[in-house]
C-alpha positions as a Python dict, from the first residue, in 0.01 Angstrom:
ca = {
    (1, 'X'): (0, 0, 0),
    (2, 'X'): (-121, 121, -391),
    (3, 'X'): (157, -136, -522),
    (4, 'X'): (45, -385, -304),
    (5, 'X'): (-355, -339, -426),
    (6, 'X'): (-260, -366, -766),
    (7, 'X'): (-33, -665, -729),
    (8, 'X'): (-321, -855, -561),
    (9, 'X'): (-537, -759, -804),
    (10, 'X'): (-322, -828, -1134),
    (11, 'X'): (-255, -1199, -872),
    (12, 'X'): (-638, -1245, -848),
    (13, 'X'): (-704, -1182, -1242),
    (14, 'X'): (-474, -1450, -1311),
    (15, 'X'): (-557, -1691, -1063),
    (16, 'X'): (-629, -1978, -1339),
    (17, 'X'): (-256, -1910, -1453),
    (18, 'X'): (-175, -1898, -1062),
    (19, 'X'): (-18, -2316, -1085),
    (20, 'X'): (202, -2206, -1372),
    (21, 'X'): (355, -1853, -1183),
    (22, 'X'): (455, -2097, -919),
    (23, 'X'): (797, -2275, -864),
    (24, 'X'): (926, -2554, -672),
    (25, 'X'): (1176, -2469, -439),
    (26, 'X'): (1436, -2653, -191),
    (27, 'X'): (1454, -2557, 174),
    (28, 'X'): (1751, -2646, 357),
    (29, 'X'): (2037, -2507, 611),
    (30, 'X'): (2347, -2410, 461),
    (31, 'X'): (2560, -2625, 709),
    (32, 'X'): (2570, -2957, 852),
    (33, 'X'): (2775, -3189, 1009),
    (34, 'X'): (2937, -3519, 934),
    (35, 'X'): (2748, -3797, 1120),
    (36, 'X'): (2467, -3569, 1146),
    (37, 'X'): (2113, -3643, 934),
    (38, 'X'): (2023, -3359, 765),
    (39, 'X'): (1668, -3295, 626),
    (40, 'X'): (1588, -3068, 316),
    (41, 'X'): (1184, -3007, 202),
    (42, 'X'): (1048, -2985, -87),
    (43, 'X'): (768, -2699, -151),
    (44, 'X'): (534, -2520, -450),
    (45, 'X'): (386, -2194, -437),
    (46, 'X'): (498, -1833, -497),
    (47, 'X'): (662, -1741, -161),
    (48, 'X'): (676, -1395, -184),
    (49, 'X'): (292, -1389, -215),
    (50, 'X'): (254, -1603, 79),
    (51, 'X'): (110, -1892, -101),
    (52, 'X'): (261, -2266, -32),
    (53, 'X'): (7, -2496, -162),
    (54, 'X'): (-54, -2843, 36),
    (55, 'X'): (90, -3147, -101),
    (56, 'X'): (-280, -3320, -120),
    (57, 'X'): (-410, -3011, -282),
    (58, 'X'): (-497, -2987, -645),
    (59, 'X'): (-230, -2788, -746),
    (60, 'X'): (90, -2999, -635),
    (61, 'X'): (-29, -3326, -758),
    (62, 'X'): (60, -3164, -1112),
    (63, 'X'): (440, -3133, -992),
    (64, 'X'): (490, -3418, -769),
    (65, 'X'): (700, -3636, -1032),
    (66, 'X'): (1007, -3508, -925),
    (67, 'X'): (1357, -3625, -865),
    (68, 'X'): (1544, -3560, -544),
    (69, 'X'): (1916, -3586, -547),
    (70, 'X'): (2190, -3555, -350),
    (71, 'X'): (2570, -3502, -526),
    (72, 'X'): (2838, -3548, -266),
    (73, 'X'): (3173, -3343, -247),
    (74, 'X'): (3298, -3659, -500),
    (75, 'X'): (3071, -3579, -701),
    (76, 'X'): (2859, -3936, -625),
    (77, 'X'): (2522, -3903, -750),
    (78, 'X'): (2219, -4087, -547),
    (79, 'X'): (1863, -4028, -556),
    (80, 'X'): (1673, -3897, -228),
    (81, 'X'): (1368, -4052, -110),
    (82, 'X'): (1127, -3827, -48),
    (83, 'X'): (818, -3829, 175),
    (84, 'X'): (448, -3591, 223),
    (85, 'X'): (403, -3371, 499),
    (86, 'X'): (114, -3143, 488),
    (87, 'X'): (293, -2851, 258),
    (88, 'X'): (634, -2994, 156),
    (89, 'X'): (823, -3314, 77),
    (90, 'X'): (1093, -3391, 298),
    (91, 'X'): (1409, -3627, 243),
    (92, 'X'): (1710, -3689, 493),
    (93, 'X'): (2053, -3733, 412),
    (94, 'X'): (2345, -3826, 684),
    (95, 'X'): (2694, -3698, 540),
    (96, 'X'): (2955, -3924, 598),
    (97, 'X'): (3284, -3701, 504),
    (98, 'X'): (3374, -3327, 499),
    (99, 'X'): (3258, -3106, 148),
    (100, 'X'): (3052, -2969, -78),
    (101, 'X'): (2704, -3131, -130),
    (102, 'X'): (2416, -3037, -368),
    (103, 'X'): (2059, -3094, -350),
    (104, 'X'): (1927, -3090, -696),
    (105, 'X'): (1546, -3141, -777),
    (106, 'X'): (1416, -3170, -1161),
    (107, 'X'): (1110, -3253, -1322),
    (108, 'X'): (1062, -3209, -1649),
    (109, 'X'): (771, -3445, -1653),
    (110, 'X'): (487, -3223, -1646),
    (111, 'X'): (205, -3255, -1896),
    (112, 'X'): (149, -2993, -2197),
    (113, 'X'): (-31, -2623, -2087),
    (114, 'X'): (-221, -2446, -2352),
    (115, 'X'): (-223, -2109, -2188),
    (116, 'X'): (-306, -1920, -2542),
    (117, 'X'): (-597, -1732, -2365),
    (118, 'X'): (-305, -1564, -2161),
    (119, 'X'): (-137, -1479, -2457),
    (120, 'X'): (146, -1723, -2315),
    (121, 'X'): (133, -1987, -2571),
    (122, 'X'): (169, -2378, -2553),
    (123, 'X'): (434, -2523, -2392),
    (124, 'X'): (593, -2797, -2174),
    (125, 'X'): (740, -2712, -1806),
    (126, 'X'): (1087, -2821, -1690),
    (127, 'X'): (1129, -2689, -1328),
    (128, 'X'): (1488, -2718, -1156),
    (129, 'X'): (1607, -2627, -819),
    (130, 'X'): (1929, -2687, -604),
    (131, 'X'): (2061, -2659, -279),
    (132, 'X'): (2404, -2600, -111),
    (133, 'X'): (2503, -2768, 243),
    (134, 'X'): (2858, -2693, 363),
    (135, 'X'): (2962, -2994, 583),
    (136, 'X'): (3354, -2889, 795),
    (137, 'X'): (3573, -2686, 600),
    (138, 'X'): (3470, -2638, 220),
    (139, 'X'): (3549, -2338, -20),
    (140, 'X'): (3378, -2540, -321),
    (141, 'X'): (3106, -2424, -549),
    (142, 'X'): (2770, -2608, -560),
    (143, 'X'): (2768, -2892, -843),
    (144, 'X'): (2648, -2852, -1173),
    (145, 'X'): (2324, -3069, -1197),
    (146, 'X'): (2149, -2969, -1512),
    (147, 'X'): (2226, -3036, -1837),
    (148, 'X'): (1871, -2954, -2007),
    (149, 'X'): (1796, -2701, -1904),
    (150, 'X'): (1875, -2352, -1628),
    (151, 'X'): (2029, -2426, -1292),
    (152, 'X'): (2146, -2188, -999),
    (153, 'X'): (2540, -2268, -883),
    (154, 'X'): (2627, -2071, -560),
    (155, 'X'): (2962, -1975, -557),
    (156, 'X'): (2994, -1774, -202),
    (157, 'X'): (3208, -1888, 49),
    (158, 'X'): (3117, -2024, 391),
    (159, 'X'): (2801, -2003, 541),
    (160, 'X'): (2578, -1682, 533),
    (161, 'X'): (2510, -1422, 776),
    (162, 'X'): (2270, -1135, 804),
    (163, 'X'): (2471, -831, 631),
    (164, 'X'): (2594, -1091, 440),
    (165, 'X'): (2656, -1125, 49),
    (166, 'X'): (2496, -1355, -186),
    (167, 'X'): (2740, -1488, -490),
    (168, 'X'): (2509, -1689, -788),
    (169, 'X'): (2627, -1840, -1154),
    (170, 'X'): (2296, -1914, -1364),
    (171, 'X'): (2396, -2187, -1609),
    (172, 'X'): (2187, -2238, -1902),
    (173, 'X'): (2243, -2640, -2022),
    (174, 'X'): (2595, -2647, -1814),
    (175, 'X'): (2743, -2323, -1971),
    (176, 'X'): (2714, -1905, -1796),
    (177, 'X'): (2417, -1713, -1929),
    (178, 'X'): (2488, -1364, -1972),
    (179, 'X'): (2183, -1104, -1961),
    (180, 'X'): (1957, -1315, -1807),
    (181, 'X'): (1724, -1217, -1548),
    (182, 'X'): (1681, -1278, -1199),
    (183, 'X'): (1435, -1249, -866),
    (184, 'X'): (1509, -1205, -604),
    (185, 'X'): (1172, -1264, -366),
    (186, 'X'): (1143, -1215, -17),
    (187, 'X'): (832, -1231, 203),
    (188, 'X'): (481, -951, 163),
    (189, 'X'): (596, -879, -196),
    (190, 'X'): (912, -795, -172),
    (191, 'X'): (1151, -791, -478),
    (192, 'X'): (1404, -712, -668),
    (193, 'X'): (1564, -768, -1019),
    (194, 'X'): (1901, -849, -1149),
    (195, 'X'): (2089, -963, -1469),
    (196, 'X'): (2364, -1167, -1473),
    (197, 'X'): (2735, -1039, -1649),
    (198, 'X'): (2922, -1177, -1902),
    (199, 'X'): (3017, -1501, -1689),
    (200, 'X'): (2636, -1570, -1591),
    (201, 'X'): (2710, -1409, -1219),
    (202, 'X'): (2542, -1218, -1007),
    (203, 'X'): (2596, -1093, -645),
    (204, 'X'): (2361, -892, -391),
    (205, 'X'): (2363, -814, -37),
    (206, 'X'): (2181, -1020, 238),
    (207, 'X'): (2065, -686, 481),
    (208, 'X'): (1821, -915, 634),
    (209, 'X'): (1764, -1233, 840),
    (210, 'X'): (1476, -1394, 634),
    (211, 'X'): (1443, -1610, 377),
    (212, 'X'): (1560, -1560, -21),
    (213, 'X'): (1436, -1756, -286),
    (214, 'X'): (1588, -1665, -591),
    (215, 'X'): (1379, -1733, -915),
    (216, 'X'): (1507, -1742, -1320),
    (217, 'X'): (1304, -1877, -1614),
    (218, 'X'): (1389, -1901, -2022),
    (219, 'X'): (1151, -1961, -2284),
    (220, 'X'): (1377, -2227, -2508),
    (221, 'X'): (1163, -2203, -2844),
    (222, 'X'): (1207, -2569, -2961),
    (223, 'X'): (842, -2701, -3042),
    (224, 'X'): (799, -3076, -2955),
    (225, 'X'): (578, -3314, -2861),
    (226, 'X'): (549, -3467, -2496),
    (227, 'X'): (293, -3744, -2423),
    (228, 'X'): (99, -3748, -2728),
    (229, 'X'): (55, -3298, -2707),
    (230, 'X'): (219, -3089, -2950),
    (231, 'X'): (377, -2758, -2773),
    (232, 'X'): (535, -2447, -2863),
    (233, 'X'): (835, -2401, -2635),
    (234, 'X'): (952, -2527, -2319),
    (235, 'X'): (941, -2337, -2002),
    (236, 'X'): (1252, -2382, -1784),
    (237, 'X'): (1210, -2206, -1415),
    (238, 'X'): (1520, -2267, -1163),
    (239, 'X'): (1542, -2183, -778),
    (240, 'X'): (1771, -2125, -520),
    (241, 'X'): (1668, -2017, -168),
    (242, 'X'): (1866, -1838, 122),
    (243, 'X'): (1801, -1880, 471),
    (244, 'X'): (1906, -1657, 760),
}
């Protein structure tokens, strides 16, 4: 309960940097089925804190510029349309053959923060999340999808179950980061750390049937320039979430 007090209260000190600490993640199920539409959302908050802002709120209207694609076991690359619900952004997709597809979101299109006061610097956002849905037999890893930045490839196996294990690559601009960090978040504060090996891999077990979302940012220190504002650095976040 003491962690918990002090979380909330290091949460409500920085509730002006509160739009930054959030992430966009994708929701979907692991499996579907050829013929079958399948429907993946779109949300922004900090999960683990219980906070999923509302689409017409004044905090997702910064983020909404974002691509939606879908990459099928080919390798075919088409772009999802996406429409509002209340707290998410949902898009359908009907798979027509057996495979591998990824949902990949990006949006690097986010205006210049000047965060200085937090001691966090200037910078410009690039936020990046994927998805994995296993349609009829498929052993094949999710697609890579970004080349500018961090992206989450899942490498396990068939679908998930509770007692389960989770097997991640973090690629940094299409190439395995080693010693980078990862969260793991789960629901009422919940988390835990890890760091990748050598090959950018990391694996943990699934002892429960909630949801995952797994969470890794970078700082790439390459000042630019991005709608007229100078910044610093560039701020990539990537996502991944798991089901059960």
């Amino acid at each position: 309960m003491i962690s918990r007090i002090i979380q909330w209260s290091v949460l409500l000190v920085f509730i002006p940097f509160i739009s930054q600490a959030h992430y966009l993640w994708i929701e979907s199920a692991h499996t579907g089925k050829v013929g079958q539409k399948h429907t993946v959302k779109v949300y922004f908050g900090e999960y683990t804190y219980g906070v999923i802002e509302e689409v017409a709120g004044e905090h997702y209207k910064n983020v909404n510029n974002f691509k939606l694609w879908l990459i099928d076991p080919a390798g075919e690359k088409m772009l999802l349309e996406v429409q509002p619900q209340a707290d998410h952004y949902a898009a359908n997709f009907t798979p027509k053959k057996e495979g591998t597809y990824t949902v990949a979101l990006n949006n690097d299109e986010i205006d210049v923060l000047d965060y200085t006061q937090y001691d966090f610097g200037i910078f410009k956002t690039h936020y990046h999340s994927t998805a994995q849905v296993l349609v009829g037999k498929s052993d094949k890893a999710s697609a890579k999808s970004n080349e500018n930045g961090l992206s989450v490839i899942d490498l396990s196996k068939g679908d998930y179950e509770k007692e389960g294990e989770a097997h991640l690559q973090i690629l940094y601009k299409g190439q395995p980061i080693a010693e980078q960090e990862v969260d793991i978040y789960i629901s009422d504060l919940w988390s835990k750390k890890l760091t990748t090996d050598e090959d950018g891999k990391i694996s943990f077990k699934l002892p429960w049937a909630t949801k995952y979302i797994i969470e890794t940012t970078k700082k790439e220190e390459v000042p630019g320039t991005y709608k007229g504002e100078d910044y610093e650095f560039i701020w990539h976040c990537a996502t991944y979430s798991i089901n059960l």
